[in-house]
Structure formats: C-alpha cells, structure tokens
N, C-alpha and C positions, 0 to 999 in steps of 0.2 A: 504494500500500500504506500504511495506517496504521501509524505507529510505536508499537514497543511502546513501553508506559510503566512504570514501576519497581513499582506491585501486581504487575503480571504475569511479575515473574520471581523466581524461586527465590531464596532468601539461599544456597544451596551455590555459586549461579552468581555470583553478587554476590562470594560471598568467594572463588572465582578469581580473579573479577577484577581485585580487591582486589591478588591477589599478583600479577598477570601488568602490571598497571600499577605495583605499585613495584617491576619487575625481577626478581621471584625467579623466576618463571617467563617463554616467552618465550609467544610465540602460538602457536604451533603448540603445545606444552604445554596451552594454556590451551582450544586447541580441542580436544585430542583429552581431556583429562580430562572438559571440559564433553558431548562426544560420549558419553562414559564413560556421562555420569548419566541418557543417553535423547535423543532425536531431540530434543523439547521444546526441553528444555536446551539444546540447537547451538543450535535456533532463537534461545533467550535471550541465546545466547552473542556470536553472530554480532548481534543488534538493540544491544547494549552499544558497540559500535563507534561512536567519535565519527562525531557529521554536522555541522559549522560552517555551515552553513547557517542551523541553528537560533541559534546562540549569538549571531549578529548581533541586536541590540537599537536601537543606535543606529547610523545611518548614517555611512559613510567622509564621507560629503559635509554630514552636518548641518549646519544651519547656526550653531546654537548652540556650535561647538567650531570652532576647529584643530587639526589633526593635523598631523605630521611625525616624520618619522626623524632622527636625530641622534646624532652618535655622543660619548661622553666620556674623557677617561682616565681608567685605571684601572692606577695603580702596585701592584704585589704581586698582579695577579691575574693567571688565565689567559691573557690578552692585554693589548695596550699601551692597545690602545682597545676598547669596549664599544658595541656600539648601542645603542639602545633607541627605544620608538615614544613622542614627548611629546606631549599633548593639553591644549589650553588650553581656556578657557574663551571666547567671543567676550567681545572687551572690550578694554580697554587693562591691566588688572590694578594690581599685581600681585595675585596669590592666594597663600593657605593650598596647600602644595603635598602631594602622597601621592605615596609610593614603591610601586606595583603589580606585586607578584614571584610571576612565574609558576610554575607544578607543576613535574615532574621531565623536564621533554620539551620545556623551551625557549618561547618567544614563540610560541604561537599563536595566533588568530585568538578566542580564547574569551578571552584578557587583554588583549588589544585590545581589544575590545569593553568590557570592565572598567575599563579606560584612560576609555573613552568617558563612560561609565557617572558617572566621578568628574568628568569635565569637566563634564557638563553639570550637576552639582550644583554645581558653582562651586570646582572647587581646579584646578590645576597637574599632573597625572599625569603621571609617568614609569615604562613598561614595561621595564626593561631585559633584551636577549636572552642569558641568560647561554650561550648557544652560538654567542656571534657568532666565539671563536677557531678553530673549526671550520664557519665559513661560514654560520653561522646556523641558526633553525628553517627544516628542511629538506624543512614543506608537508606533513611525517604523522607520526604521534604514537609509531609504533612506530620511528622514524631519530632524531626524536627524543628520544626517550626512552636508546636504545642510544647516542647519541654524549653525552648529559648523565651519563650514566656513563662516560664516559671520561676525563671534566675532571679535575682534581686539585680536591677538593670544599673545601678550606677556600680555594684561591685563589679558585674558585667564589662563593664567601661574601663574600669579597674583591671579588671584583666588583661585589655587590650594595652591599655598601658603601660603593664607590666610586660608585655611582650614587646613592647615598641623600646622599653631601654633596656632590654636584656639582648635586641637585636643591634641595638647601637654597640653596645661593648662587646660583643662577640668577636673572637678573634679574626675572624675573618672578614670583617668587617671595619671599611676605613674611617670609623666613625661623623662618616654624612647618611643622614635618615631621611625618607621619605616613606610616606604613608598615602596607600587608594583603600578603597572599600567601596562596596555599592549599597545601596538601600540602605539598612541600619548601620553598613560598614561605611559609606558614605558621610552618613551623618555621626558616624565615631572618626571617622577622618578625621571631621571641621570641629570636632572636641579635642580632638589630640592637640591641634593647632594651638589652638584656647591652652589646652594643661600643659605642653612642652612649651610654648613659647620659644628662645633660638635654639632647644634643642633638638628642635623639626629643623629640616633644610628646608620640604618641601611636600605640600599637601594636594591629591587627586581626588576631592569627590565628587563619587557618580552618584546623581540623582539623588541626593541623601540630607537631612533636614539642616538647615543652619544652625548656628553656634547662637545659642541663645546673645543676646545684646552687649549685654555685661561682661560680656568673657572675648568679644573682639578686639579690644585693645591689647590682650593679654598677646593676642598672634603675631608670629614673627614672621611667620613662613610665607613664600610665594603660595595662591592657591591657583588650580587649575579644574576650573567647575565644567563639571557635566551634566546635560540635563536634559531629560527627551520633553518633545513638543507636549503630547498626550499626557501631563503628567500635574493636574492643577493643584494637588493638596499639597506638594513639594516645592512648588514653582511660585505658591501664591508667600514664599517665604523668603525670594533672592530679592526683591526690589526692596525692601528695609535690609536683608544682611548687605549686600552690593552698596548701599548708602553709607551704612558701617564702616565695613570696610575701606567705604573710601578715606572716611573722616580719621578712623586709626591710622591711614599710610599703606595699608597693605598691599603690597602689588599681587593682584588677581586679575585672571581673564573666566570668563562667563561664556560658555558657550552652549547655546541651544541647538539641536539635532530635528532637524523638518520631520514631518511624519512618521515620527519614533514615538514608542511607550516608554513605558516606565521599566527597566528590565532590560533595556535594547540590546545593551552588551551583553548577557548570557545569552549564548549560543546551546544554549539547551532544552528553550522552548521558541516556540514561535511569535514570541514576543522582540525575538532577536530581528534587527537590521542589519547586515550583513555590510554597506556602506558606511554608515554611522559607526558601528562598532570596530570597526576598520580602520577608518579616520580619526577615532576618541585615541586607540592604544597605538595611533601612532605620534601623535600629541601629547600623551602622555609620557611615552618615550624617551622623546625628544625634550619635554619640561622635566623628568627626572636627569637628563642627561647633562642639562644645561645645568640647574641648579644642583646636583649632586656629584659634578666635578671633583 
C-alpha cells in the first residue's frame, strides 16, 4: 500500500491530530471524532500514525559515526541518573557538541536518527531519554506520550539540563554547546537558552513554545526559530517573544515554512515536508557551524 502523504489529508484531521499528540485528547477521541468527519477522514486519521521505518536516515551501523547508550546524573530531576543515546563522529575528536531533545513521548527512534543526523555532520550529539525514570521510551508513541505526562515537568527540564552540561564537559567534547529539540524539545531549547545563559553557544527550536518573558534577558545565545505555517497555538506566541528578544539584544532569525504543520521535520509521519524539513536541517547546520566554531 502506498503511504499517504500530507496534500492528501484534510487540515480538520491535521488539527486532531494536533490535539490528540499534545494530550488533550487520547486516540480513541481522536479516532472517533476523525470517524465523525466521514470514512475518508478515519482513513486520514489512521495513515497519520507514526511508521519509524521511515525516519531511519542514517544507519545504526554507519560507519561515519559511533553510537552508544550512556547514562549521566542528573541532581534535581526526575531521576538520579538519565540515559541518553550519544553519537560521535568517526575520528578521535574532540567536537562542537548538540544537545538533541526529543517531542512529548520520550526517545524515539525518529531523535535517534537526528542524533545520527548531527554526527555525521561532525558534532558530539546527545539524545537524552527524559522517561528513563519510568523505564524508558517504551517502543510506541501513545505509552509514551501518557507516561511523559506523568513526570513532574520542570524536574523534566531539569533533566535536560543536566544532560546539556554533562555534554558540554565530556571529553570529547570542545566545550561549545548547542541545543535543537522539536515540540516540547523545542520549547526546552528556548529554556535552556533562558537557564544556561553564555553557557549555550547556540539554540535550534522547532516549533516549540517561547521562553516565558522574564527569562529572555537571561539568553545569550544566537537562536535559530523554526516554525510550520499550520501551526496557531505555537505561533500565536513568536510576535511578543520576537519583540523580546529584540529589546534583550539577542541575535535571532525566525523562520516560517509555507504549507507545513506542526511536526514537519519528522519524517515519520505524514505530517512531514520533505522540502521544508530539508531546508530547516540545512540551516540549522550551517547556524550550528557558524556559531559552534
């Protein structure tokens, strides 16, 4: 069967989906509303379903990178210790390292791959699984998801934290940091920015909420926004941060993606823009490159 692609499905369905991936609704919700809007739509509803298959880009075994699990402390957060997946570069190093902080549903197989993604351009990646205190991502997106709402969310934050300067002092690692993330990891980006202040080099988020008010002057770091068109609960939040940031000095660019959701960048559902998602991690790239010299 060919998979559907994101022309072919309805923005009603989209913006289900919207809700039933950030928790407001569950699946069963989200299939019988979509059932709601006609058979079509279930069809749509049900093709929106992650397939990790796809998302795989670069290989577990490349030979351009190593991968490994490893776990760090993490004082004040959800757990003592935190996993995460680190991916190096082949070589002896060391490297420019990125902090890679997953959606709202834990380490899965689509930030790994991300992980991969940044190795093989030549940094340091650390994935950390912020649901390792409850035994990890647990292999599907709906357990996941349910048990990443369980966490206490600012220790959550605390975690990521604690993985962002446990990746700055790593030996292999030239102690310049940058930090992406999409959706919740997006909006733990534009936190980190806020709690490291110059100990960011430089910050990537996709589609992910602003830094509350109060905490933009605290940021040092360049940021480099991403943000799909289709995407108003997010979006309705850059024209006061973007004012923000102007008034603190921060050098930021803002970029919006034509005809893109929310998600565009995983290549794992059909929520993905194959152009856009193309064009963002090549921008991205290039802004880690430049300010992570």
């Amino acid at each position: 069967m060919t998979a559907i692609t994101q022309p072919e499905i309805d923005q009603k369905v989209f913006n289900l989906y919207d809700e039933y991936c950030h928790g407001r609704i569950d699946r069963r919700e989200f299939v019988r509303r979509a059932g709601a809007l006609g058979a079509g739509a279930l069809a749509m509803a049900y093709g929106l379903m992650p397939n990790y298959a796809r998302a795989q880009t670069i290989s577990f075994t490349d030979s351009r990178i190593k991968a490994s699990y490893v776990t760090y402390p993490s004082p004040g957060g959800n757990g003592d210790k935190i996993r995460g997946y680190l991916v190096q570069p082949a070589g002896n190093g060391p490297w420019p390292a990125i902090l890679v902080i997953h959606e709202n549903r834990g380490l899965n197989p689509y930030i790994e791959d991300v992980a991969r993604r940044a190795a093989v351009d030549g940094f340091l990646a650390l994935a950390p699984d912020g649901l390792t205190p409850l035994g990890g991502y647990p292999g599907n997106d709906d357990d996941g998801r349910a048990l990443q709402a369980k966490l206490d969310q600012a220790k959550l934050r605390q975690d990521m934290l604690n993985g962002a300067r446990w990746l700055k002092n790593h030996e292999l690692s030239t102690k310049k940091l940058g930090a992406t993330g999409f959706c919740w990891g997006g909006g733990t980006t534009n936190f980190l920015a806020a709690a490291m202040g110059s100990d960011l080099q430089a910050g990537v988020p996709y589609y992910g909420a602003a830094a509350d008010t109060a905490s933009v002057p605290k940021i040092k770091a360049p940021l480099l926004v991403h943000l799909a068109e289709q995407d108003p609960r997010i979006n309705e939040m850059y024209p006061t941060y973007q004012e923000e940031l102007k008034k603190a000095g921060v050098r930021h660019e803002i970029h919006m993606y034509p005809g893109t959701q929310h998600g565009f960048h995983n290549n794992s559902t059909p929520r993905y823009a194959d152009a856009a998602a193309k064009l963002s991690w090549e921008r991205t790239i290039a802004f880690f490159k430049k300010n992570l010299a």
